[in-house]
N, C-alpha and C positions, 0 to 999 in steps of 0.2 A: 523637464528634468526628471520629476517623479517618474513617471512612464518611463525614460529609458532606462531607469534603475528594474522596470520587471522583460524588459528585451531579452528574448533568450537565442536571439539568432547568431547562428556560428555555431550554437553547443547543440551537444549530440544527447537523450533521452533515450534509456534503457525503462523500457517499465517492465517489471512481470505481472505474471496476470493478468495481462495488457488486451486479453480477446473478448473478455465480458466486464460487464456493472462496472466496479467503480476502476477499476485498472482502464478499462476502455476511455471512461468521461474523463481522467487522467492524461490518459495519451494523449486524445486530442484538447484538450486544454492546453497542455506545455507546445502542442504542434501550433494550436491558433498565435502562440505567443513567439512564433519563430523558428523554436527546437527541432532539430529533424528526429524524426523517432524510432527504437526496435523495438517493438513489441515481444516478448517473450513467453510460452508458457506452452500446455501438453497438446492443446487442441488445434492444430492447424487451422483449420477450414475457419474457425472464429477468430482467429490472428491473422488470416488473411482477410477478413471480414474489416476488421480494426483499422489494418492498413489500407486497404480500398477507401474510406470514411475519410479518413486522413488526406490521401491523396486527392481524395474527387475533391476536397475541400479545398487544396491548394498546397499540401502542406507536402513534405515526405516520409515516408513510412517502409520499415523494413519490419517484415516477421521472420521469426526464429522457432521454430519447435524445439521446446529442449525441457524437458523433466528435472527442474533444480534440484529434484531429489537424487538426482544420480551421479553420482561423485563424478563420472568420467565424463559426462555430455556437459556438465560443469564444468570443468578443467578444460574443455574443448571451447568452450563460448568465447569466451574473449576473441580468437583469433577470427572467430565467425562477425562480430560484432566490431571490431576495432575497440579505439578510444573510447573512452565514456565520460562525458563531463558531470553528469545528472543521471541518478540510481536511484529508481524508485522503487523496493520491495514493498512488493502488493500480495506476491501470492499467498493462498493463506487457507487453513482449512477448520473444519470443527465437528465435532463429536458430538452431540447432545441429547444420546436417544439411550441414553444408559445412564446412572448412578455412579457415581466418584468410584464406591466398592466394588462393584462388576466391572469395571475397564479392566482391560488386560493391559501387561507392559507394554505387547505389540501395540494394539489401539494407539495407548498413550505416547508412544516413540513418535508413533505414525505423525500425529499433529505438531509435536516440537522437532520433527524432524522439517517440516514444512514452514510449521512458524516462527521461527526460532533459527534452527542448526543453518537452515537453506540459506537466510538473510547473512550469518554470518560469513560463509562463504563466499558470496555474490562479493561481499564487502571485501575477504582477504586479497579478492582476484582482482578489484575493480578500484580498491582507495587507493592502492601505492600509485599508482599512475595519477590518478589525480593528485597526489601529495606532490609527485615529481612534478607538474605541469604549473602545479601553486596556484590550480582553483580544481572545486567540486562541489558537487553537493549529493548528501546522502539522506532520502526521504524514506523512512522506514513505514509503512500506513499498519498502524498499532489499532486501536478500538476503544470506545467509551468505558470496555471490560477491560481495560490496561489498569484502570483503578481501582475498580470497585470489579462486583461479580452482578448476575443476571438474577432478577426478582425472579422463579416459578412463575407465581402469580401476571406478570405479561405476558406470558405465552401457553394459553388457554388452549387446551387439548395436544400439546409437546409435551414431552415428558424431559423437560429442563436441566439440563447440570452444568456442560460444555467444564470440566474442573482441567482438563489439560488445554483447552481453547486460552481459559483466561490466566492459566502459568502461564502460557507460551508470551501471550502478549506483557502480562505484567515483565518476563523477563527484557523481551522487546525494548521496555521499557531503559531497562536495567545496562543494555545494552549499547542501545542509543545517547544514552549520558555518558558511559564510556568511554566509546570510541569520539566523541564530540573531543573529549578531555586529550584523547590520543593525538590527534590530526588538526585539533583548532590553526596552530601555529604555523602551518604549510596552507592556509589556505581553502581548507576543505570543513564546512561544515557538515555536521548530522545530526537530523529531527528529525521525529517522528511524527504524524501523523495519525490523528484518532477519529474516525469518524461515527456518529450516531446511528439511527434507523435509517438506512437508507432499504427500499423494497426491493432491487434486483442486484445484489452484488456480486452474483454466481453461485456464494454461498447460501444465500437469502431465497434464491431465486425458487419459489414455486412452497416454502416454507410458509412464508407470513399472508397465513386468511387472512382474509376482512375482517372480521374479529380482532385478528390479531394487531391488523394495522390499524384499526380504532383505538383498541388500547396504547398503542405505543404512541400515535398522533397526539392524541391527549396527553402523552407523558411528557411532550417538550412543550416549552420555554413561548415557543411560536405555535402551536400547535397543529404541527403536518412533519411530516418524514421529510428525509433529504430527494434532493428531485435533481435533474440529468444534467443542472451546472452549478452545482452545491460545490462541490469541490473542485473546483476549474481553479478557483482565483485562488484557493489556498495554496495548490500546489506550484502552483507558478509562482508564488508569493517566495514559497520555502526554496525553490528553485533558482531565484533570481538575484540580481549580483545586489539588488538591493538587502537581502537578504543575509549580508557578510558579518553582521553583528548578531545574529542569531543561530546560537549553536544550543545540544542539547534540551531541547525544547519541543514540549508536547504539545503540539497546535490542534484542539479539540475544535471539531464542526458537529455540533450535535444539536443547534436550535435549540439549546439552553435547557438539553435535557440531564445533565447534573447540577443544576441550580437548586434541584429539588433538596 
């Protein structure tokens, strides 16, 4: 009985970001658990990568090229993608080689337009239909910096601030209690999603030396970074019809690194 409370088969998985790091380990998590999947985001050749994995695996997979930041290839997805039962905003970006006082407003647009504006969107285009259907689920993947902000001091030889990164997410945050409060009552939950050090996230990807991953190792709880089915079980979890009693809610996987 437990298990067939996390069966996601029938439902249909939009992930974006869905061609690298954690969007990728994502997709196919909700795939292994049933869900057929679209994969969404800029880079073809890695969203067709995604789905190949998927598929050779057993599962099904569609990519989609589409820039969430572009008001009109947004308005056009739905009809490319059909139904959506499970929306996972994943994509996601960050600044952090400048000081709060030197960003420009462009800069700063740049990342709440992606962190933030874009999730909103996804959600205007893609809840009402789950509302109408009288199930969904809406997984927003927010960050350990959705609470707090980022020590300097862990990331030795970056020149650290990321001040529009952790608005974007805290608003995420902000967002996701929300719209939880909106839609509870049709059926459709929304959580977010925070996750810890993980080393390849796309964003991550080629940033965090060996230095750098020592020191963060050592900052969690378990002491090592997130690895390649750290978040498999969470999303599936917040995905699954077992999941009906949990709305509003920031499901941290960080190896117990705000314990500190």
């Amino acid at each position: 009985m437990a298990l067939a409370l996390l069966d996601l088969s029938g439902r249909h998985a939009l992930v974006t970001g869905g061609g690298t790091g954690l969007g990728r380990q994502m997709a196919q998590g909700l795939a292994e658990a049933g869900a057929r999947i679209t994969v969404v985001g800029r880079t073809s050749s890695t969203l067709a990568e995604t789905a190949s994995l998927i598929t050779e695996a057993g599962g099904e997979a569609t990519a989609i090229p589409c820039d969430i930041t572009d008001a009109d290839a947004v308005a056009a997805l739905p009809g490319k993608s059909g139904p959506v039962d499970i929306l996972v905003n994943n994509s996601g970006t960050i600044i952090f080689d400048e000081a709060w006082q030197d960003t420009s407003m462009e800069r700063w647009r740049s990342v709440l337009d992606l962190n933030l504006d874009a999730v909103f969107r996804m959600c205007q285009l893609y809840v009402p239909g789950m509302q109408d259907r009288g199930w969904g689920r809406v997984i927003n993947i927010a960050s350990i910096y959705a609470s707090r902000t980022g020590r300097p001091e862990n990331y030795p030889g970056i020149p650290w601030d990321g001040a529009s990164y952790v608005a974007s997410k805290h608003g995420l945050i902000g967002l996701t209690r929300h719209l939880a409060t909106q839609v509870g009552r049709s059926g459709v939950t929304v959580n977010a999603l925070s996750p810890g050090m993980f080393p390849d996230t796309g964003i991550n990807a080629g940033m965090l030396k060996a230095d750098i991953l020592e020191r963060l190792s050592s900052g969690s709880a378990v002491g090592r970074i997130g690895g390649p089915d750290d978040l498999k079980a969470a999303v599936v979890f917040l995905a699954s019809p077992g999941a009906a009693f949990v709305t509003g809610h920031d499901l941290v996987v960080d190896g117990g690194w705000l314990c500190w």
